[in-house]
C-alpha positions as CSV (number, residue, x, y, z in Angstrom):
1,X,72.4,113.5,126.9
2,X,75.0,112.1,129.3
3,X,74.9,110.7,132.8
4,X,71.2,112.6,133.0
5,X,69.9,109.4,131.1
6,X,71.4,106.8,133.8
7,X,67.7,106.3,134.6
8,X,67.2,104.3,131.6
9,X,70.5,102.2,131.9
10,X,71.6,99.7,134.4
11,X,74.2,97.0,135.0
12,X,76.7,99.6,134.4
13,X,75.7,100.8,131.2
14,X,76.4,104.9,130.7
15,X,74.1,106.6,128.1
16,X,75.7,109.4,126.6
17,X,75.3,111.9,124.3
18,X,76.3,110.7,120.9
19,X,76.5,106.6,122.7
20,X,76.7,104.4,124.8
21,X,79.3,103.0,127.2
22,X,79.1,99.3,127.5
23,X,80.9,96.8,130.0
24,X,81.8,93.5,127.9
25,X,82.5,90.1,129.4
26,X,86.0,89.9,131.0
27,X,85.7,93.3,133.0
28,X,86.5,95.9,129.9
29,X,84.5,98.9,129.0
30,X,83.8,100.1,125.1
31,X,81.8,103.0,123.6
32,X,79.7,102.5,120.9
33,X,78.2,105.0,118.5
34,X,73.8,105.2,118.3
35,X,74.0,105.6,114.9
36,X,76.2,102.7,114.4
37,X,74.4,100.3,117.0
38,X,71.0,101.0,114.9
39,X,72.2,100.5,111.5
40,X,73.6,96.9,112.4
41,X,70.4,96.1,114.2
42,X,70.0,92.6,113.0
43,X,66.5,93.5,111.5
44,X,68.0,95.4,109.6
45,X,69.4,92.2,107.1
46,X,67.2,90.1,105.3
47,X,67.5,86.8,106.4
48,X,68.0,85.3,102.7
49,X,70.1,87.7,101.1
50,X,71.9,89.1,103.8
51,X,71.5,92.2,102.3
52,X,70.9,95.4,104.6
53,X,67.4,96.4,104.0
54,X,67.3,99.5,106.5
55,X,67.8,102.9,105.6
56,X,69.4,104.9,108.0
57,X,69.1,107.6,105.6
58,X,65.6,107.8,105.5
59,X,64.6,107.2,109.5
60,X,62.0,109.3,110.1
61,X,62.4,108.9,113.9
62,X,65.9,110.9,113.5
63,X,64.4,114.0,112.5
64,X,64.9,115.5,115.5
65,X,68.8,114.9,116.1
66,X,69.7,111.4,115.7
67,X,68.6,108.2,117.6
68,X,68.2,108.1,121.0
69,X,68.1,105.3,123.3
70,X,64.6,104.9,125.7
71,X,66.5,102.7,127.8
72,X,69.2,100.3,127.5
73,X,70.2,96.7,129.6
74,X,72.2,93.9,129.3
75,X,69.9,90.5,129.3
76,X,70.9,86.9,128.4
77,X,74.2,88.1,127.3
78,X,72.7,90.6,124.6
79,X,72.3,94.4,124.8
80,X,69.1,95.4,124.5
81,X,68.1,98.6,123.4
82,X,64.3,100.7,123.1
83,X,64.9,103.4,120.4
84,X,63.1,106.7,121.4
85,X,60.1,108.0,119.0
86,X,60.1,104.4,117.1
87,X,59.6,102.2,120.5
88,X,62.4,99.7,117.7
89,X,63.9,97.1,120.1
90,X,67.7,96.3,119.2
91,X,69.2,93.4,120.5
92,X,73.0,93.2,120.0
93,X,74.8,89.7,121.4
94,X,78.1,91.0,123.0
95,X,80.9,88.5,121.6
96,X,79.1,90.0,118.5
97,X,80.1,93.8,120.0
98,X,83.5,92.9,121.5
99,X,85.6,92.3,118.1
100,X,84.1,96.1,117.1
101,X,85.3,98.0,120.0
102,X,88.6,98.5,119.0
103,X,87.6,100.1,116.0
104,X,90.1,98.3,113.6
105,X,89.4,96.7,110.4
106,X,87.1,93.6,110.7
107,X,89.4,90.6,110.6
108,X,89.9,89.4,107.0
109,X,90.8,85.4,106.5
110,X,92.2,86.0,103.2
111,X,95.0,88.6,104.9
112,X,97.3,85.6,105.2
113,X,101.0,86.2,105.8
114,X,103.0,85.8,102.2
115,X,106.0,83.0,102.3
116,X,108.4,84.6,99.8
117,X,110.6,82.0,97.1
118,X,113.9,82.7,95.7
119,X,115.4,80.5,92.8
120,X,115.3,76.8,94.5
121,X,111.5,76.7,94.7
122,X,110.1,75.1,91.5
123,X,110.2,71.4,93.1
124,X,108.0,73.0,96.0
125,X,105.5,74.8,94.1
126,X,102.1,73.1,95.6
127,X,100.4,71.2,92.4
128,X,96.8,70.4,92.2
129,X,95.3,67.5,89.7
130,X,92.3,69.6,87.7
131,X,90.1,66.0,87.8
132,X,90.5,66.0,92.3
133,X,89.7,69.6,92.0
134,X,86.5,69.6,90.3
135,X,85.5,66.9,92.8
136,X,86.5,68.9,96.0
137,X,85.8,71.7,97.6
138,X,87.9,71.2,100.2
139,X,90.8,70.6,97.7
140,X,89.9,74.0,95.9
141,X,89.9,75.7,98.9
142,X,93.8,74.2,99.7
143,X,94.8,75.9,96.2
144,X,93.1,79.3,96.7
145,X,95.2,79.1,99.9
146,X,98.3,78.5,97.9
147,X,98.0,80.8,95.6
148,X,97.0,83.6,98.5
149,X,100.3,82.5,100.4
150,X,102.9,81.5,97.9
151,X,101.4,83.0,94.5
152,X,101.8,80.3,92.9
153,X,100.4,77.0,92.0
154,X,100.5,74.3,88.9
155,X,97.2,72.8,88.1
156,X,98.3,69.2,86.6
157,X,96.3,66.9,84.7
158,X,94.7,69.4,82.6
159,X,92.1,68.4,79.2
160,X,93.5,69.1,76.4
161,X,90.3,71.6,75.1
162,X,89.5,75.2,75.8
163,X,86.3,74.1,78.1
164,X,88.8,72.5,80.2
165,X,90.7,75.7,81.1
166,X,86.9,78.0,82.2
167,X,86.0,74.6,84.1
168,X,89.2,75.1,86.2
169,X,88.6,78.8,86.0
170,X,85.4,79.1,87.3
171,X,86.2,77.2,90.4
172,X,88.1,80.0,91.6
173,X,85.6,83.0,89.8
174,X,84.3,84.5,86.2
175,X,86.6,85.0,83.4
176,X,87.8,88.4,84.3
177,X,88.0,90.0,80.3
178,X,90.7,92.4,79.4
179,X,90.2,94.5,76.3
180,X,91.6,91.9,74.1
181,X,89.1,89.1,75.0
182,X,88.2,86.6,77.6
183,X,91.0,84.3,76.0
184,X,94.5,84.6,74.4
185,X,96.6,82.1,72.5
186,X,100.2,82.3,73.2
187,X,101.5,80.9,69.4
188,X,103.1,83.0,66.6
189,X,100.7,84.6,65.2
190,X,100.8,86.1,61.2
191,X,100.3,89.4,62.9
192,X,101.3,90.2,66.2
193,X,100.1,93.0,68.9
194,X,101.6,91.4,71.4
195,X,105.9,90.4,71.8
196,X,103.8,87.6,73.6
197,X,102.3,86.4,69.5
198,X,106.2,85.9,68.8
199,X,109.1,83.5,69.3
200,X,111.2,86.1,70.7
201,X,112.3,86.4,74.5
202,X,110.0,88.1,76.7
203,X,111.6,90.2,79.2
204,X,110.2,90.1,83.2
205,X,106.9,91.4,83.2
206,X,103.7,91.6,84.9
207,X,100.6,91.7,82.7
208,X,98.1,94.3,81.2
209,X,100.1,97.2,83.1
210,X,98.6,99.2,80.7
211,X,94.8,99.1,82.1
212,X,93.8,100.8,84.9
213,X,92.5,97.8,87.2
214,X,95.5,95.0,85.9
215,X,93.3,91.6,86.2
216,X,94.7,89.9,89.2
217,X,95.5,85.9,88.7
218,X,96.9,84.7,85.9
219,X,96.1,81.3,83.9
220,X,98.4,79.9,81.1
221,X,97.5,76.3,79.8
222,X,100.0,74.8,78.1
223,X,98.4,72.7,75.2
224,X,101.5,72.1,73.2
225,X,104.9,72.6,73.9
226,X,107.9,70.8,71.8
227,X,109.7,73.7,70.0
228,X,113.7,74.1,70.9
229,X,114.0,76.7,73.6
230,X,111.1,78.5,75.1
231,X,111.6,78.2,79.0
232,X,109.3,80.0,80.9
233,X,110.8,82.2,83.9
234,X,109.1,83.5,86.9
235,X,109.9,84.5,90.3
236,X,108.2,86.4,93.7
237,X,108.6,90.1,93.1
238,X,107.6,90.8,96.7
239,X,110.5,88.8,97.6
240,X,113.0,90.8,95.3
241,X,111.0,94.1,96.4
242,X,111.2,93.1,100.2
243,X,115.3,93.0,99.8
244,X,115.5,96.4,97.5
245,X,113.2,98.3,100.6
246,X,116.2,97.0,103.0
247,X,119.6,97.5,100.7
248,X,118.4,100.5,98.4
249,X,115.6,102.1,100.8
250,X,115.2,105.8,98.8
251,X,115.3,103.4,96.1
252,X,112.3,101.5,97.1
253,X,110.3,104.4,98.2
254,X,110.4,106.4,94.9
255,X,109.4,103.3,93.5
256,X,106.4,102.5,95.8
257,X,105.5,106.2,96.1
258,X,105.8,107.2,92.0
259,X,103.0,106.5,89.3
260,X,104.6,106.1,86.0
261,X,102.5,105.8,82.7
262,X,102.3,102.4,81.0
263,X,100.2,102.4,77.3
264,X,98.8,99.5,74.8
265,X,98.3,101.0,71.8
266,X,97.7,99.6,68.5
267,X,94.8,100.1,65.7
268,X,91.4,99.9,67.3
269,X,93.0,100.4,70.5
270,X,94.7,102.7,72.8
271,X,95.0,102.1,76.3
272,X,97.1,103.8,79.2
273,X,97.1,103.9,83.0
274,X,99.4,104.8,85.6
275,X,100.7,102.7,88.2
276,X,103.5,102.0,91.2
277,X,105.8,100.0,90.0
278,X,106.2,98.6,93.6
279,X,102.6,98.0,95.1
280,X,101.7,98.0,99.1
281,X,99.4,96.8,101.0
282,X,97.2,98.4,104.2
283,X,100.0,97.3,106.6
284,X,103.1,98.7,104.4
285,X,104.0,95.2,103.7
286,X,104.8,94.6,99.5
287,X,101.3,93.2,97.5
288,X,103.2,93.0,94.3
289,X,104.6,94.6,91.3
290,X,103.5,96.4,88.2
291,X,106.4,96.5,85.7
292,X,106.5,96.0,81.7
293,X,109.7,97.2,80.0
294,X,108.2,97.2,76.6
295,X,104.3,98.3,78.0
296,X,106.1,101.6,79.8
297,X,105.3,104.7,78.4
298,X,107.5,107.7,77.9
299,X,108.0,108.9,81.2
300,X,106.3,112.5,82.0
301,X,107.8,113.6,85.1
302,X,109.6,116.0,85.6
303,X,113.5,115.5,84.4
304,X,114.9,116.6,87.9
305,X,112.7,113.9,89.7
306,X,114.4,111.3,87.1
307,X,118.0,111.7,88.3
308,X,116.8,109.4,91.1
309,X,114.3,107.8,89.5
310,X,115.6,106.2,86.3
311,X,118.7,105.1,88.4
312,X,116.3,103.7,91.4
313,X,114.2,101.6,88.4
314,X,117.0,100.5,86.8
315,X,118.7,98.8,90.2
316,X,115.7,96.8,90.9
317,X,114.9,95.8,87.2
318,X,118.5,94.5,87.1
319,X,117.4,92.4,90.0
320,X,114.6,91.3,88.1
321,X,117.2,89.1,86.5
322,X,119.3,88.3,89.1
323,X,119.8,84.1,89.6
324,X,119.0,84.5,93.5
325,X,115.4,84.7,92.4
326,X,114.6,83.6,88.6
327,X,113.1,80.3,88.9
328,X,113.4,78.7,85.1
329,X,111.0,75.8,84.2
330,X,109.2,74.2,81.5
331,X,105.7,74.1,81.3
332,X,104.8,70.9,80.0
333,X,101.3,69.9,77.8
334,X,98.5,69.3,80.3
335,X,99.8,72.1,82.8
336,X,98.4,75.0,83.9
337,X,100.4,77.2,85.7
338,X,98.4,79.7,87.6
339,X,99.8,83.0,89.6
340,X,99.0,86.3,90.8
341,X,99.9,88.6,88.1
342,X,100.7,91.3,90.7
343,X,103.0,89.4,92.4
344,X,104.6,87.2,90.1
345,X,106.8,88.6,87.5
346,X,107.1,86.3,84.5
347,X,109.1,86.1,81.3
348,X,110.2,83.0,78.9
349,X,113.1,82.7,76.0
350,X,112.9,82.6,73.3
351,X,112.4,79.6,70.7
352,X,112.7,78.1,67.4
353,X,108.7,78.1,66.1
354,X,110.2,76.0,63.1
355,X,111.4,73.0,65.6
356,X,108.1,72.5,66.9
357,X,104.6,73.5,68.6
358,X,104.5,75.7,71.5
359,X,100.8,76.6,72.3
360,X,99.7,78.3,75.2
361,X,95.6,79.3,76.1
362,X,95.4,82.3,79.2
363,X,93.3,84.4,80.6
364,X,92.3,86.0,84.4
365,X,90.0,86.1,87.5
366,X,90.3,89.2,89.7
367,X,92.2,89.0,92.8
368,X,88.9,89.5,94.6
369,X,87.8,86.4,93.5
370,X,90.2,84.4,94.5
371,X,90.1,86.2,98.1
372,X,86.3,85.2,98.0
373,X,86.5,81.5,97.6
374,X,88.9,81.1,100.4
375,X,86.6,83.0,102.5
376,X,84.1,80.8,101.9
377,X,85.8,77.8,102.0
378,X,86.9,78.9,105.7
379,X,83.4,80.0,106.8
380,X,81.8,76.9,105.4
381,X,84.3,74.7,107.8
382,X,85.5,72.8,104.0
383,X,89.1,72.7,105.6
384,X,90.9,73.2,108.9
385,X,91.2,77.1,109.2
């Protein structure tokens, strides 16, 4: 089928043999695929769910080769096309067409440009009162967009109880578990699996390296915090990866390009996963980090490959500590400092237990969570996009 079916177009329209060429609104032409224009019929979503309920799979009218258009115009602004063998009427708007005929990815609002920190930025990370936030949308929409831009964000004003931490949680999504519970308490502990259960230093980390999905934003509610020592130190490991891809750039791509093994194992458990320490995103642009000193694994590659690459990872986890980009702080009781654990790389000092309390309650949503409740807040017109 090409220019042979011209009887059943008009108004420009070119039938071909696999699809369609279409003029859109401002003089340009675009080809769209049969297959593709009857899948995304809009009868074929229920109205409630949204939900496709058509099964392109199972179309008995495509037994014979694959659809085929019994004619096709442009009316009111909308293609309209009569399917062969079905006599199914499709009606497509074009500014709905248009954004598809480039055949790049759908635009995403949550793909928002990162603003890297160095060292100076504790006095601008963006703080959000828990009480406002339960009370606005809007305002919860402002913090996912925070967090999506910067990484970021202290949540002030926090109740001092453990329903007061899923309240704030669940504005952003579910409790996202890790093997070791929906919750952690970061106190000494009689028995510790965890540096973390300790008073000792914890060096610059990102979390849960060791499973194979790391949960994405982090929570730490700071309940109690009076002990001697104890800072807690963060800072924007795109930021420090950005400058190691320009000064060190075989560096950077045996980093980006490597999985090394990371492992949790203790009794009851053993967990291992491998992981970049230097994560991308679609556009080549740095997502985050996945690096854990004392979570990393004997290294099994082979011992040629780490000439370069034990030399490569030790230059950028020296910068990991580097004063251009450690932000120190102390969280204070009734803070909750939430960040993207892929992005932010964290650590604290250690501290006297005997010289005081220091209690800490954590736990995750996925990234993908986060990303959806921006979303929405953008499509539902809560704030200025």
């Amino acid at each position: 089928m090409d220019g042979s079916l011209a009887a059943g177009a008009g108004q420009g329209i070119e039938l071909k043999e696999k699809g369609l060429e279409l003029p859109l609104p401002g003089g340009a032409s675009a080809y769209f695929n049969y297959y593709w224009l009857r899948d995304n019929c809009p009868s074929s979503f229920d109205r409630e769910t949204r939900e496709r309920t058509y099964d392109v799979f199972q179309d008995p009218s495509f037994d014979d080769g694959g659809p085929r258009p019994a004619s096709a115009r442009v009316e009111a602004d909308a293609l309209e096309i009569v399917w062969q063998g079905s006599g199914h009427v499709t009606r497509h708007r074009l500014d709905w067409l248009a954004p598809y005929a480039s055949g790049l990815p759908r635009p995403d609002p949550a793909e928002l440009p990162r603003r890297l920190w160095y060292a100076d930025h504790y006095p601008r990370i963006q703080r959000f009162a828990q009480p406002a936030l339960l009370k606005d949308k809007a305002l919860v929409g402002q913090w996912a967009r925070a967090l999506l831009e910067e990484g970021v964000t202290i949540v002030t004003a926090m109740p001092d109880s453990d329903q007061g931490l899923t309240e704030t949680v669940r504005l952003l999504g579910q409790v996202r578990p890790t093997f070791f519970g929906e919750y952690f308490d970061v106190r000494v502990h009689a028995d510790p699996v965890n540096l973390a259960y300790t008073a000792k230093a914890l060096e610059m980390h990102t979390d849960v390296p060791a499973e194979e999905l790391a949960p994405g934003v982090q929570f730490l509610h700071c309940r109690a915090n009076s002990v001697e020592g104890g800072d807690n130190l963060i800072l924007d490991g795109a930021a420090v990866a950005e400058d190691f891809r320009h000064d060190h750039p075989d560096d950077f791509r045996l980093l980006a390009e490597t999985e090394i093994p990371f492992y949790w194992e203790h009794d009851g458990f053993d967990i291992r996963a491998r992981q970049r320490v230097i994560e991308l995103d679609r556009f080549g642009a740095v997502s985050g980090l996945t690096i854990s000193q004392h979570l990393l694994d004997a290294i099994d590659l082979p011992q040629a490959l780490l000439d370069a690459y034990y030399p490569a990872l030790r230059r950028f986890g020296r910068l990991l500590r580097d004063p251009k980009y450690l932000v120190r702080y102390r969280l204070k009781a009734g803070e909750c400092v939430v960040f993207d654990n892929h992005r932010v790389v964290h650590g604290r000092d250690a501290y006297v237990a005997e010289s005081g309390a220091r209690y800490l309650r954590g736990t995750y949503v996925d990234r993908g969570e986060l990303r959806s409740t921006y979303r929405a807040a953008v499509t539902e017109g809560r704030f200025g996009k």
